[in-house]
C-alpha positions as a Markdown table, in Angstrom:
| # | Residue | x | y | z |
|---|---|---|---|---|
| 1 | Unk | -32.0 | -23.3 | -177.7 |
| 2 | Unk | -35.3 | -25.0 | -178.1 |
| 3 | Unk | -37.1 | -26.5 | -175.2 |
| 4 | Unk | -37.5 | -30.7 | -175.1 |
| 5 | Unk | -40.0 | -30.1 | -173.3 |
| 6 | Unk | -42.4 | -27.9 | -175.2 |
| 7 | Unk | -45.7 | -29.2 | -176.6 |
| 8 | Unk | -47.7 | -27.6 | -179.8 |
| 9 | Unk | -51.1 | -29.0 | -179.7 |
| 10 | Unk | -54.8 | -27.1 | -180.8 |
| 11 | Unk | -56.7 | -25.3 | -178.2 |
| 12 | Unk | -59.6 | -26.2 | -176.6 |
| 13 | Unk | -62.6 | -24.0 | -175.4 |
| 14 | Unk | -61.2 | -24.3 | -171.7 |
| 15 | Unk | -58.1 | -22.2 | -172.9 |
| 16 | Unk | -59.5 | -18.9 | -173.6 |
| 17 | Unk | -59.0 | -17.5 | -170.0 |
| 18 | Unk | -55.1 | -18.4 | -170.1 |
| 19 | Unk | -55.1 | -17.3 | -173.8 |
| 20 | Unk | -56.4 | -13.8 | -173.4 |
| 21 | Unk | -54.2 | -13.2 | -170.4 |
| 22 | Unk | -51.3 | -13.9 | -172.6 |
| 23 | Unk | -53.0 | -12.4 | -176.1 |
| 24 | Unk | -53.0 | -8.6 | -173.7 |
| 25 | Unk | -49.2 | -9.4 | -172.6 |
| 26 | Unk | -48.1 | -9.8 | -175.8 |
| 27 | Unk | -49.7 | -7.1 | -177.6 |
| 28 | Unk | -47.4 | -4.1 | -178.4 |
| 29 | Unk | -47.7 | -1.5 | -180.9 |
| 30 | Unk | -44.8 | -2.9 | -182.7 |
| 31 | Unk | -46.9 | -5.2 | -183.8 |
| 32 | Unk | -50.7 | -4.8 | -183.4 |
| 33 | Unk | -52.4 | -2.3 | -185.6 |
| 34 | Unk | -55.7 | -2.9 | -183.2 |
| 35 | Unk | -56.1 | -1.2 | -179.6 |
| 36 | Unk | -54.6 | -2.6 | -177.0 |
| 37 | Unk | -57.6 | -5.6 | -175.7 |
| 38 | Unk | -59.2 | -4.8 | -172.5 |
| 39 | Unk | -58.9 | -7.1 | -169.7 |
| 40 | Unk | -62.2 | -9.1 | -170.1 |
| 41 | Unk | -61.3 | -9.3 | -173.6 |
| 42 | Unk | -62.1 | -12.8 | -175.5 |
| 43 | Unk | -60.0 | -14.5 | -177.4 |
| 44 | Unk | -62.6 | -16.5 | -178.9 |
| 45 | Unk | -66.0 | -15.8 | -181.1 |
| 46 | Unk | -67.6 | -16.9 | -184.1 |
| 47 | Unk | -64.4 | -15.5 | -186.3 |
| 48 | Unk | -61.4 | -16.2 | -184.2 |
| 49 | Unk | -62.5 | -20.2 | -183.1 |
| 50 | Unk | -60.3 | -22.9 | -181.0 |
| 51 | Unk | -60.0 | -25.2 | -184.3 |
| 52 | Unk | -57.6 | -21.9 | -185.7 |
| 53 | Unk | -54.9 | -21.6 | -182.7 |
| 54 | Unk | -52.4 | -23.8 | -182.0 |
| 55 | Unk | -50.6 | -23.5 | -178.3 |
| 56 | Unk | -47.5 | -23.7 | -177.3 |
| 57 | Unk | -47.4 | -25.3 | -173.8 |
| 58 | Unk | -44.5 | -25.3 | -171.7 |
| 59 | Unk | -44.0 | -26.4 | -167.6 |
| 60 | Unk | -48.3 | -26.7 | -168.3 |
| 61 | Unk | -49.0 | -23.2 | -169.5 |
| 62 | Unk | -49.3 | -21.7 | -172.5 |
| 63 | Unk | -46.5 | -19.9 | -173.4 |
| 64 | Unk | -47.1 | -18.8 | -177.4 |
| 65 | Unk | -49.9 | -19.6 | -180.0 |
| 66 | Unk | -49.9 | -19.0 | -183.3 |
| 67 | Unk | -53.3 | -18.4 | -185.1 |
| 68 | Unk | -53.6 | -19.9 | -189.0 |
| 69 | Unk | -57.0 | -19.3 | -191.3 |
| 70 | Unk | -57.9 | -18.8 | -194.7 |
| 71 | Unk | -56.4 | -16.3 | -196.6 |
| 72 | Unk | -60.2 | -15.4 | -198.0 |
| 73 | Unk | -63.5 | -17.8 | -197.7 |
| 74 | Unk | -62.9 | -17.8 | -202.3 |
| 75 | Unk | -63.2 | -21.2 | -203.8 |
| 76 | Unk | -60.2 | -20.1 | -206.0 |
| 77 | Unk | -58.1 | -19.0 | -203.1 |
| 78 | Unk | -58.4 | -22.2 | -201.2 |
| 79 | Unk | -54.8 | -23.2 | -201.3 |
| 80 | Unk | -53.5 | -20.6 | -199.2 |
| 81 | Unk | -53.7 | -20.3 | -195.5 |
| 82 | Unk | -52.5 | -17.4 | -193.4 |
| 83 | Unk | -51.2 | -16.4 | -190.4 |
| 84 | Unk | -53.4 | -14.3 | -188.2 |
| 85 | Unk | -51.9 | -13.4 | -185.2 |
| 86 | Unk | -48.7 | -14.6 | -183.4 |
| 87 | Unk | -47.2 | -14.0 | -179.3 |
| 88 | Unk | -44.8 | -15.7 | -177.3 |
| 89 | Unk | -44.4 | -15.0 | -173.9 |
| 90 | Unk | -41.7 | -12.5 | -173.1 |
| 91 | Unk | -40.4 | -15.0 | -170.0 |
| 92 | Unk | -39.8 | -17.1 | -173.0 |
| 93 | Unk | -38.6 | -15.1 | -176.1 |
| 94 | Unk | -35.7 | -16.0 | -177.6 |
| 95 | Unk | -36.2 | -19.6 | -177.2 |
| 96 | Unk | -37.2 | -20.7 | -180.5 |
| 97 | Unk | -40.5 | -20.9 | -179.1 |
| 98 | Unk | -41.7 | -18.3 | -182.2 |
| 99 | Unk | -39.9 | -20.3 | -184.9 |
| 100 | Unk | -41.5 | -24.1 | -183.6 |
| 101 | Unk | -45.3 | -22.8 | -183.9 |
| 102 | Unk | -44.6 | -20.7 | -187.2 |
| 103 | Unk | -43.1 | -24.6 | -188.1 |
| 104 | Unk | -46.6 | -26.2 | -186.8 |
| 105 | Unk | -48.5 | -23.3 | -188.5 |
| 106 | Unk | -47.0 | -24.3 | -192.2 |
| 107 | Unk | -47.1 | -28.3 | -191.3 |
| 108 | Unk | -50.6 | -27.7 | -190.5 |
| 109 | Unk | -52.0 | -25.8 | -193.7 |
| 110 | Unk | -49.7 | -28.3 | -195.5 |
| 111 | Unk | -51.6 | -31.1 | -194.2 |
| 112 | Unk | -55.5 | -28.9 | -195.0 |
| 113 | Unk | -54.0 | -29.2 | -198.9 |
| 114 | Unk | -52.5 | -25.9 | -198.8 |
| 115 | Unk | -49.8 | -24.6 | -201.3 |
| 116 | Unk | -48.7 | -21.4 | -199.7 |
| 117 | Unk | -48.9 | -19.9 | -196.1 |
| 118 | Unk | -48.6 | -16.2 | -196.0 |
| 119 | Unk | -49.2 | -13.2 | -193.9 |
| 120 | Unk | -48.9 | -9.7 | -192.9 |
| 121 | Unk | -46.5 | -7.9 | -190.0 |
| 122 | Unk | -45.6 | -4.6 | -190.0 |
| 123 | Unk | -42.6 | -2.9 | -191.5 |
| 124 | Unk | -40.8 | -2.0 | -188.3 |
| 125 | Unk | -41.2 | -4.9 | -186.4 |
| 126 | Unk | -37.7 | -6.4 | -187.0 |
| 127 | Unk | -37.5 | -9.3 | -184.7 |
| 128 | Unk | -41.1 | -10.8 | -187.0 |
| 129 | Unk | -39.6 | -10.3 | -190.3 |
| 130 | Unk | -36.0 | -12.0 | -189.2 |
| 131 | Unk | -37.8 | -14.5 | -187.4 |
| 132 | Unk | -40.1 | -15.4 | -190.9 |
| 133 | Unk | -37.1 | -14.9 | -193.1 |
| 134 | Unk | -35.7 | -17.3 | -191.0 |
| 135 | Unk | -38.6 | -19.8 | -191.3 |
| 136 | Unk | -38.3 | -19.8 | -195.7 |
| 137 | Unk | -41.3 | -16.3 | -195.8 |
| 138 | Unk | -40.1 | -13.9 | -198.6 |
| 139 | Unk | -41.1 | -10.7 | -198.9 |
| 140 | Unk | -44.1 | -10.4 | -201.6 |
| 141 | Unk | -45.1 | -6.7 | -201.2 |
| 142 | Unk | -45.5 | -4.2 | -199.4 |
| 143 | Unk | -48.1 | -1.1 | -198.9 |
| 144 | Unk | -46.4 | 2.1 | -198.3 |
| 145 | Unk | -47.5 | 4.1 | -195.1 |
| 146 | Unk | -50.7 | 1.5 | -194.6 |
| 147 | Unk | -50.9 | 2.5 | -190.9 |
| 148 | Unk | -50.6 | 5.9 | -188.4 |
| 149 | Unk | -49.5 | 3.9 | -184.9 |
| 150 | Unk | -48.6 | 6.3 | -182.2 |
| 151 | Unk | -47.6 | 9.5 | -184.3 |
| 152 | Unk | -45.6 | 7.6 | -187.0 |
| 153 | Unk | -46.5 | 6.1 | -190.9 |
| 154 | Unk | -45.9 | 2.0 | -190.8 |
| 155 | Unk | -45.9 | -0.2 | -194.1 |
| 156 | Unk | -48.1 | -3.4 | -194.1 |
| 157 | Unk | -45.4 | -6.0 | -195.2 |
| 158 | Unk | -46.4 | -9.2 | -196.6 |
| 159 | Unk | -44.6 | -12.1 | -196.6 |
| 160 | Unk | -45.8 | -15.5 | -198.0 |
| 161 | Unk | -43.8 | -19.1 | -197.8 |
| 162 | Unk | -44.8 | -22.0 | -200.4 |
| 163 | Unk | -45.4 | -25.2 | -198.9 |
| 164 | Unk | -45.9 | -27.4 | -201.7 |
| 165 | Unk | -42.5 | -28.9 | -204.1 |
């Protein structure tokens, strides 16, 4: 059931500490290829800026943020965006929390000019592949075996939703 109250808006530098708290609670190996972050990890540098997140905030915390760039800095690639990175809290899964910021991540690149959204998740993570079917993503290849996460072979998936008519 989706929360009233829940606000999508951009972060701000002055999010970062709240951010990378829930960035490190979020991260799994069913759906990070990176190492888990340390601690005193940032969340924000001269590639991964505030301008690219947007937050879910709920009761005043962030609860969720989805993070939505370029697909490639190519003049001839400029109409697609992609998602980058994507954690709700797990107080809060299950709320449609996920699905409203994948919705603010497409009406955002839709409103940069951008045709088509698309992204990458990994083959076994089920719950991100129902949840972007469910959002209009399709399935537009995938690389066999990409990744070796904890003893096992994983396919890099990628899924891509159009935006324009």
């Amino acid at each position: 059931m989706p929360d009233d109250d829940l606000i999508i808006r951009p972060a701000q530098p002055e999010d970062e500490r709240e951010l990378a708290v829930l960035n490190r609670a979020a991260w799994s190996t069913l759906s990070d290829v990176s190492p888990e972050p340390p601690a005193d990890d940032a969340v924000f540098d001269e590639r991964h800026t505030p301008e690219q997140f947007l937050l879910a905030i709920l009761d005043g915390r962030i609860v969720g943020y989805v993070r939505q760039v370029p697909a490639t800095p190519l003049a001839s690639n400029r109409h697609v965006r992609q998602i980058q990175g994507l954690g709700v809290d797990g107080t809060v899964r299950g709320r449609g929390i996920g699905r409203r910021l994948v919705e603010a991540a497409c009406a955002a690149a839709r409103a940069e000019g951008a045709r088509k959204l698309s992204l990458r998740v990994l083959g076994w993570n089920t719950p991100a592949r129902r949840l972007y079917e469910s959002c209009g993503f399709a399935v537009e290849g995938s690389l066999a075996e990409e990744f070796l996460i904890d003893g096992s072979y994983v396919d890099d998936v990628w899924m891509a939703r159009r935006l324009a008519d």
